[in-house]
Each structure stands twice: as C-alpha cells, then as structure tokens.
N, C-alpha and C positions, 0 to 999 in steps of 0.2 A: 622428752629429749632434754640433755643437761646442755648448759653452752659453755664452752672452754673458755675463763678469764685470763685477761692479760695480753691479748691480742687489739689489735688497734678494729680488724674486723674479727668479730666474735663467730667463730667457727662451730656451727652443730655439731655437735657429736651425741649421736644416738641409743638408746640404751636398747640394745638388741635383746630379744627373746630369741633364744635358740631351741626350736624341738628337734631334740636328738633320739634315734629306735635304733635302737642295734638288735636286728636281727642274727648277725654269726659275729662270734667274739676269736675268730680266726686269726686276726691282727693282734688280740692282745695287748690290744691297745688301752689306758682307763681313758672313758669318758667323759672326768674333768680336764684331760690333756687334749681332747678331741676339741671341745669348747673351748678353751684358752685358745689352740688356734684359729680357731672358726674367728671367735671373738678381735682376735688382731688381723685377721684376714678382712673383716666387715669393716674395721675400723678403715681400713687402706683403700675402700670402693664408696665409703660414705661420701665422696664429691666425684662421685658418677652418676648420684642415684640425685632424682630431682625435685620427687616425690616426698616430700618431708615425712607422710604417715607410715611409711615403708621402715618398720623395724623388726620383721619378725620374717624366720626361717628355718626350713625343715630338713633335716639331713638324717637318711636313714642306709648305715651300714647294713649291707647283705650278701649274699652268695651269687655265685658267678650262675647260678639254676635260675634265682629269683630274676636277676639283672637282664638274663638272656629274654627272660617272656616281656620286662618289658622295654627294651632295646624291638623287640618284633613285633609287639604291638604298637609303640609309637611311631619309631622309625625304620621298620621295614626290612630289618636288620637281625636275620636269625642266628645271631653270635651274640656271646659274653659279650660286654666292654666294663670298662675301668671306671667311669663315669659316666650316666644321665644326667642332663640340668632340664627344670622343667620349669622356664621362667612366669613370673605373673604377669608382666608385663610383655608389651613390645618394643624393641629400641629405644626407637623412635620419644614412647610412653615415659622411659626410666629416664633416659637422660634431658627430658623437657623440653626436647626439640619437637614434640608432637604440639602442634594443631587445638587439634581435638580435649573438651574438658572431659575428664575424666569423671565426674561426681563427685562422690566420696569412695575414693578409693582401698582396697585390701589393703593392709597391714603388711601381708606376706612379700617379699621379693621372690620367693617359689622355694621348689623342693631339688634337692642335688638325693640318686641313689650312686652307690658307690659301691662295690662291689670288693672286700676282703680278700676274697681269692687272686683276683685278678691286679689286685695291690701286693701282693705277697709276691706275683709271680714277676711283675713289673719292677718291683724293687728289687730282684734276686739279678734278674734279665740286664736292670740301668748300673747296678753297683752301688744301691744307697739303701739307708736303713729303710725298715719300713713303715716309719714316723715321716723321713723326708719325703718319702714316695704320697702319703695318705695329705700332709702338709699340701704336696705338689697339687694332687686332686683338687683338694679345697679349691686352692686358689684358681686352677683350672676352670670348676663349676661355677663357684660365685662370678668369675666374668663374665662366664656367660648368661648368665641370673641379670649381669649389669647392662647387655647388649652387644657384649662381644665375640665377636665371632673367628673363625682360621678354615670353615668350610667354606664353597661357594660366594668365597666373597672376593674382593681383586686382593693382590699378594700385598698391596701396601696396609691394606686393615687387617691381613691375619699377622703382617709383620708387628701391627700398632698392638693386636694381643698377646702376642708373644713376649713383645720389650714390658707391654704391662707385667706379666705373668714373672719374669726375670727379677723386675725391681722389687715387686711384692714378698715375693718367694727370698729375696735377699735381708729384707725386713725383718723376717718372720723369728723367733725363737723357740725352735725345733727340739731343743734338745729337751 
C-alpha cells in the first residue's frame, strides 16, 4: 500500500490487483476501460474496508446462460441477473466492527459476476450508454463486496446504499 502525502492524516491508498476473465465480449467493451473504472470505483470504498491486507479482486464478464446457473445455485434464483457479488468477508468483518480476530486474512475483497447480456438489455431499457450501465454495476457489486446491502435489510440501510451508490457513480469518469 502507497500512503498519500500532504495530508495532516496520511490516508491509505491501496494498490489493487484487479483479476479480470471476460468470458462474452457482448459489451464491447476494452478491458483497460473496465479496470480504469474498477480502479476508481475501489479507490471510492477504500475507507469502508478495515482490513488493510484486502487489495485484491475478481471480476468476470459473462453471459446471461452462465450468470443464470449461478444466480440458482447460490441464490435459489433460476433467472438471469445483472450482477452476483460474492463477498470474502462478512459486514460485520470488512468494516472492523467485527469482534472476532480474523488471523491473517485473504487478500481478496471477493468476486462480482456480471452478465453482458443483461447489461446490454438494462442499458437499452434505463436510456444510458452501455459503459454507464456496466460503470453502474461496478459500483452496485463492490458495495456489496463492502457490506452493503438494499435486500432484507430496514429501508434506512438500503436508503444508506443507494445515496452511496449515487455519490460514487457521480465520481466516476465514464466516458
């Protein structure tokens, strides 16, 4: 991790490892533009995460076939979606309100699948390119990589992801 000078507290900032697999190139997207925003995405949850060793993460574009098996094998859910996040941690774990020592912990903050098709058809459906839409995703998955959630939780913490979601995604340079 490098530390940003010129601050009175010196802020980590992390040098992410990013694994990227594109399995359908349906998006059309290149791959250094995927990472750029991954990379300013990670930058924007770095003081979520509590866990210093936590710089590394996997992100694999695929097909709305692959996403569907497993959307139903995790979550019970025999449909496409837009995004899986499949965190390393638990909340509780990432944001250092946990308890419990952890060892020495994984590297990983988890794996986000994402599904091409299902961006393509989201982005046609919202009215925004299909960089903003895949952008959107990101930000979507890494939160919940961070501990945050918008299921099953009371409306004031899916509200707190959502205004995350809003600011990040304002941040972000998409184009």
């Amino acid at each position: 991790m490098k530390r940003k000078q010129g601050s009175a507290s010196a802020t980590v900032q992390r040098a992410w490892k990013i694994h990227l697999t594109v399995e359908s190139r349906k998006l059309g997207i290149p791959s250094p533009w995927v990472r750029k925003i991954l990379k300013e995405v990670l930058h924007y949850v770095e003081s979520d995460i509590a866990i210093p060793e936590v710089a590394e993460i996997h992100v694999v574009l695929t097909d709305d076939t692959r996403i569907r098996v497993l959307n139903r094998e995790y979550r019970k859910k025999d449909k496409a979606t837009d995004v899986l996040s499949f965190p390393q941690f638990q909340p509780k774990e990432i944001s250092g309100r946990s308890r419990r020592k952890l060892g020495v912990p994984s590297p990983y903050l988890g794996d986000l699948v994402i599904s091409t098709e299902t961006t393509l058809k989201q982005a046609k459906e919202f009215g925004v390119t299909k960089r903003d839409e895949l952008a959107r995703l990101l930000v979507h998955g890494v939160l919940h990589l961070c501990g945050y959630d918008h299921e099953k939780v009371p409306a004031a913490e899916a509200q707190r992801m959502r205004r995350r979601e809003r600011y990040i995604r304002g941040k972000l340079s998409v184009t």
